[in-house]
C-alpha positions in Angstrom: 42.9 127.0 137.6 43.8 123.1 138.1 47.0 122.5 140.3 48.0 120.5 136.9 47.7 123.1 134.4 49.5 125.7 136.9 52.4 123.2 137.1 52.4 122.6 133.3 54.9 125.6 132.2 57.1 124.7 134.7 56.7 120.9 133.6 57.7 122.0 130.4 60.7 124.2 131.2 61.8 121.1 133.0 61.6 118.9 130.2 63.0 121.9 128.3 66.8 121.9 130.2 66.7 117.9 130.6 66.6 117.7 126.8 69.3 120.4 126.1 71.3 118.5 128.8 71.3 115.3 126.8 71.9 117.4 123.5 74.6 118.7 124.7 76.0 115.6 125.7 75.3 113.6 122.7 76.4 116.5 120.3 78.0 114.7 117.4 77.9 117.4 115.5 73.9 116.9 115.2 73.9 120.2 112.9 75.5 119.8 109.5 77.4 123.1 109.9 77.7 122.8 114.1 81.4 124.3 114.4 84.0 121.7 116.6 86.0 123.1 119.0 89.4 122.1 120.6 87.2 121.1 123.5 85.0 118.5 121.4 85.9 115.1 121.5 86.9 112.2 118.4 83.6 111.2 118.6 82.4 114.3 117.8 84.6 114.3 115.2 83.6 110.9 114.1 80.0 111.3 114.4 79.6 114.8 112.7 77.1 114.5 109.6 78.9 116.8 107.6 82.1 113.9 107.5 79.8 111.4 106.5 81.1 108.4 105.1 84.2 109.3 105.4 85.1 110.5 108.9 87.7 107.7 109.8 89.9 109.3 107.1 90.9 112.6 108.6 92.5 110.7 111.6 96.2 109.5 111.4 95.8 105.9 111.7 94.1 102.8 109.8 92.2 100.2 111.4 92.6 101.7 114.8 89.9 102.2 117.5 90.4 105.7 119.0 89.3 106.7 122.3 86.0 108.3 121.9 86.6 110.8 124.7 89.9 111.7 123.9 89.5 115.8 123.3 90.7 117.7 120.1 93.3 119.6 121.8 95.0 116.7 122.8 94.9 115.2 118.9 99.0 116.0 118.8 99.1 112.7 121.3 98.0 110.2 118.0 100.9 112.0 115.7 104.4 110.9 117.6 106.7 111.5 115.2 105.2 115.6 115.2 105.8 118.3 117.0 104.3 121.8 117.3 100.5 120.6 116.5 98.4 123.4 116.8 94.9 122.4 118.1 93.3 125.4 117.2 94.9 125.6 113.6 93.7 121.5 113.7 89.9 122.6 114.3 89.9 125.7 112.3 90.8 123.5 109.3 88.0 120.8 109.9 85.7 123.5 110.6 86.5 125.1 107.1 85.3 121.5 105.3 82.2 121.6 107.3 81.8 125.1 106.2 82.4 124.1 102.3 80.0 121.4 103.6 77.3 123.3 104.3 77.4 125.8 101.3 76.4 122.7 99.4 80.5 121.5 98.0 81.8 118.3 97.7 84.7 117.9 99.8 85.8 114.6 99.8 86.0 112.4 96.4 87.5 108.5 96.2 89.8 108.0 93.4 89.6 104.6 93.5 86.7 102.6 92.2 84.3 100.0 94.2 85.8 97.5 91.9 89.2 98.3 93.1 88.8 99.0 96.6 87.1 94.8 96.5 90.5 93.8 94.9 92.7 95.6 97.2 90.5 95.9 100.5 93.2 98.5 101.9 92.5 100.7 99.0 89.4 101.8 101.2 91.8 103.9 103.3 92.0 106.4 100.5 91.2 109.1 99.2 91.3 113.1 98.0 90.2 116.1 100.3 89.3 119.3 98.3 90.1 122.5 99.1 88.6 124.9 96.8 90.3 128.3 95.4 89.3 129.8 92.2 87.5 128.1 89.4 90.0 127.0 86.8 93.1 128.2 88.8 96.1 125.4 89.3 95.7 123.2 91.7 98.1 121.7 94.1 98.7 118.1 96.1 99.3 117.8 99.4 100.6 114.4 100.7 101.2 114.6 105.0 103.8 112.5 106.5 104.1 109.9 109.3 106.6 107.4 108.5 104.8 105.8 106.1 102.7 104.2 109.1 100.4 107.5 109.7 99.0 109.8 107.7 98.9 113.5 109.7 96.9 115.3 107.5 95.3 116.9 110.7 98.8 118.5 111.0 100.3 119.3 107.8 97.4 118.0 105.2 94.3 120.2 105.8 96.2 123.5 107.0 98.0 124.0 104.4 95.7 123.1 102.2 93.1 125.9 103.7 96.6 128.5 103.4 96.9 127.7 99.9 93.2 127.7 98.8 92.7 131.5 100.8 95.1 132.1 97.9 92.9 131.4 95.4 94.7 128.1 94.6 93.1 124.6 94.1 93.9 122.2 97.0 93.8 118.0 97.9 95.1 116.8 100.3 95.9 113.1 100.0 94.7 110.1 102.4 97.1 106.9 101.3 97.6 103.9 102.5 99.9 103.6 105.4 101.4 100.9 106.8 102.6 99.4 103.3 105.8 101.2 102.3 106.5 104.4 100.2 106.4 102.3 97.0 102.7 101.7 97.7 101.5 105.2 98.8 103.4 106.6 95.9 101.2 104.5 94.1 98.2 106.1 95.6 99.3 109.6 95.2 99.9 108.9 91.0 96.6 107.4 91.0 94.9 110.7 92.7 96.9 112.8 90.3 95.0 110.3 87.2 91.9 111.1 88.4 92.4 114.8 89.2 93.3 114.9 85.2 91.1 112.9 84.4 88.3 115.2 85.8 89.5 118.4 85.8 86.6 119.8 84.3 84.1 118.5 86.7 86.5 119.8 89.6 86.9 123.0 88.3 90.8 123.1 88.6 93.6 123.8 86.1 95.7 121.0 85.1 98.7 123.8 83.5 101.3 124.7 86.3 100.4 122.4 89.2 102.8 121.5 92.5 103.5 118.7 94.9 103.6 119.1 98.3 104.8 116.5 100.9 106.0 116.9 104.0 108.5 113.8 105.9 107.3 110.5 104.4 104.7 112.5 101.8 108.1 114.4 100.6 109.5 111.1 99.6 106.5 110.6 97.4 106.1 114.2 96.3 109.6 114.4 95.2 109.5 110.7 93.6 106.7 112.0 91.2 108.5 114.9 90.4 111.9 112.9 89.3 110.0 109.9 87.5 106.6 110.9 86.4 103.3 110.0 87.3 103.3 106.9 84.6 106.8 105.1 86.9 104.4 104.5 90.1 101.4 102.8 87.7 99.6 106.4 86.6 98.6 108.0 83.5 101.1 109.7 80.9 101.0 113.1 82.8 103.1 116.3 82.6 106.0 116.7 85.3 104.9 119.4 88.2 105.8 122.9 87.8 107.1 122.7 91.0 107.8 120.6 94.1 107.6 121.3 98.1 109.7 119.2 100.3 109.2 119.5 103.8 111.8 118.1 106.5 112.5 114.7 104.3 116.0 112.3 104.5 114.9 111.8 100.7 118.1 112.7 98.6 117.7 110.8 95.2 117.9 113.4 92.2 116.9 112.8 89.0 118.6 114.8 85.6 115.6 116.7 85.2 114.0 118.1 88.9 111.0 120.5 88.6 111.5 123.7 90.4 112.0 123.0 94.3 111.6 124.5 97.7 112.7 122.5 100.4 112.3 122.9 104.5 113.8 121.9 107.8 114.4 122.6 111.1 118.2 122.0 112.6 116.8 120.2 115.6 115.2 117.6 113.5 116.2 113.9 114.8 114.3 112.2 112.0 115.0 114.4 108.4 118.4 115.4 109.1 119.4 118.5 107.5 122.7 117.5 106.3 120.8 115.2 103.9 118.2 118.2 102.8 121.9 119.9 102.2 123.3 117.4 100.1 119.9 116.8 97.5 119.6 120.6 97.7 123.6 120.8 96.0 122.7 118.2 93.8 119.4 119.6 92.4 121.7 122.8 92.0 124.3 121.1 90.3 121.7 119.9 87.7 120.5 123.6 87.1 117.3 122.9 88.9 116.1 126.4 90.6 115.8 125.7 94.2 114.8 127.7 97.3 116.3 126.1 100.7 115.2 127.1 104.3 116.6 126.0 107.5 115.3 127.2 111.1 117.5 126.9 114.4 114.4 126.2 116.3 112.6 123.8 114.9 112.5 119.5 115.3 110.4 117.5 112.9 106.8 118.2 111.7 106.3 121.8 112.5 103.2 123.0 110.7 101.8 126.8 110.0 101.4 129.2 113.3 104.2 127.3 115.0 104.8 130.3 116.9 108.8 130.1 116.0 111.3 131.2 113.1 109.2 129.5 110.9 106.3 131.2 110.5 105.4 132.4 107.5 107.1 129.8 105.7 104.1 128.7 103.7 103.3 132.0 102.4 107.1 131.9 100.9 106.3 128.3 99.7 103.0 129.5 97.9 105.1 132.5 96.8 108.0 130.3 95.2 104.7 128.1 93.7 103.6 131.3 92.0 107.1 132.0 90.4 106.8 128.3 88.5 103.6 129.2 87.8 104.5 132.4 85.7 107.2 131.1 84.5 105.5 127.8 82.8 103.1 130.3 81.4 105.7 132.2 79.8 107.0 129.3 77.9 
C-alpha cells in the first residue's frame, strides 16, 4: 500500500478535530435549535440564527456595542439597577424561544410599521416577544424595567413570560424605547396592545380578560394603562385590563376606576420604596379596587423568579390573583 494512502485516515481524522476545533470556537449558535448555555458568550447570543433579525432586542441597552466575549452568566453586570439575576433562569428562557423557534413559531413580531420606524428612526428599538400558551386563552403584557434607560427583559421580561405561558396563558413581553421618558415608552406599550387587538385572530390569543405586567419603570406604564386607557397614550379605543401587576414601582397616582391589582416589593429596596407601594396600595383600597399586596424582608430592587429568598413563588400567586379577574370578568 502507498505510504500516502496509509497516512490518509489519519490525514483525515486530523482534518476531522481541526475543523470541530474551529466549530466550536465560532459556534454562534450555527444550529437553529443549538441550546446557549450560561458559559456561551453575547456573541453567541447575537449571532444565533434562530434570533435573526432581531437579536440586538433581547439585550438591555440601545445603540450600545457589547463586549462580544462577555459570558452569559455574567449578563446581571449590563442590568445595574437589578439584583438577584439568575443566569441560568436568563438562558433557560432564551433557550425556550429557540425551542418555539425551531418547532416552526413566530416569536418575535414588530408592531410598528416600516413607514413608522422611517419617521421615528428609534421606533426600530421595538417590538413584541411571544410566548405562547393555549390557543384562544387571555393573553398577558409584560413590560421589564430599567429606569426608563434599559430595558431588562433578560431579567423580568422573558421569565416570566415562559412562568405564565407553562400556565397555558398567552405571553409578550414588550421591547420599548428607552432612553426617552415614561411618556414615550407608554406610548409604545399602547401601540403593542393596538396591534395585539388588532390581530388577535392571527395570534391566536383572547382579547376578554387580559393583564398588565410591569415591573420598576414598566410598572409605571403598566399601571398608567390601567388608570387612563389605551386611547390616553395615542392607542386604539380598547377595554381596561382585567387586572394589573406592579412590581417594586415609586408609581402612586390612582385613578377612580383601578383594574384589579397585585403589587410587589422588597423592604430593602433603595429605588421603589415601599412606603410609596403602601400609600397607592391604601388609595386603590379606598376606591374599592380589590388589591393583593406583598412585601418581603429580604429583598432590594429587581428580584425576578428562583431568587432563592422569601419571594419565591411570588409569580405563581401573581398568575393565581390573574386567574381570579379572569373568572370574575367572565361572570359578568
Amino acid at each position: 500500500m502507498p505510504q500516502f494512502a496509509r497516512a490518509a485516515p489519519w490525514l483525515l481524522l486530523a482534518f476531522a478535530v481541526a475543523a470541530h476545533g474551529q466549530l466550536s470556537q465560532e459556534r454562534l449558535g450555527t444550529v437553529k435549535g443549538d441550546h446557549l448555555t450560561a458559559d456561551d458568550t453575547i456573541q453567541d447570543l447575537l449571532g444565533h440564527p434562530a434570533f435573526a433579525g432581531f437579536a440586538p432586542l433581547l439585550l438591555p441597552w440601545d445603540d450600545r456595542t457589547y463586549e462580544n466575549g462577555m459570558r452569559l452568566r455574567v449578563v446581571g453586570s449590563l442590568l445595574p439597577y437589578h439584583s438577584h439575576v439568575d443566569p441560568a433562569i436568563v438562558v433557560g428562557a432564551l433557550n425556550h424561544m429557540i425551542d418555539d423557534v425551531s418547532n416552526g413559531k413566530t416569536v418575535f413580531y414588530d408592531f410598528y410599521t416600516q413607514g413608522e420606524k422611517a419617521e421615528e428612526p428609534a421606533k426600530a428599538h421595538t417590538g413584541l416577544f411571544f410566548f405562547r400558551g393555549k390557543p384562544g386563552a387571555p393573553f398577558a403584557v409584560v413590560s421589564p424595567g430599567g429606569g426608563f434607560s434599559y430595558v431588562g427583559s433578560v431579567h423580568e421580561g422573558f421569565p416570566y413570560a415562559v412562568a405564565i405561558s407553562k400556565q397555558g396563558y398567552n405571553a409578550f413581553v414588550l421591547k420599548y424605547r428607552a432612553g426617552a421618558g415614561g411618556t414615550v415608552a407608554t406610548r409604545d406599550l399602547a401601540a403593542a396592545l393596538s396591534y395585539i387587538f388588532r390581530n388577535a385572530d392571527r395570534l391566536g390569543v383572547g382579547t376578554e380578560a387580559y393583564s398588565l405586567w410591569g415591573s420598576s419603570a414598566g410598572a409605571r406604564m403598566a399601571a398608567a394603562i390601567g388608570s387612563h386607557g389605551a386611547a390616553r397614550f395615542g392607542g386604539d379605543d380598547l377595554p381596561r385590563p382585567s387586572a394589573v401587576v406592579m412590581a417594586y414601582t415609586g408609581h402612586s397616582e390612582v385613578a377612580d376606576h383601578e383594574p384589579p391589582t397585585f403589587a410587589v416589593v422588597g423592604e430593602r429596596d433603595g429605588i421603589a420604596s415601599p412606603a410609596v407601594m403602601e400609600r397607592r396600595v391604601a388609595a386603590l383600597r379606598r376606591t374599592g379596587t380589590e388589591v393583593e399586596f406583598l412585601r418581603y424582608s429580604d429583598l432590594g430592587h429587581g428580584f425576578g423568579p428562583g431568587t432563592g429568598t422569601s419571594a419565591e413563588g411570588w409569580l405563581d400567586r401573581a398568575i393565581r390573583f390573574w386567574e381570579q379577574s379572569i373568572r370574575s370578568k367572565t361572570r359578568r
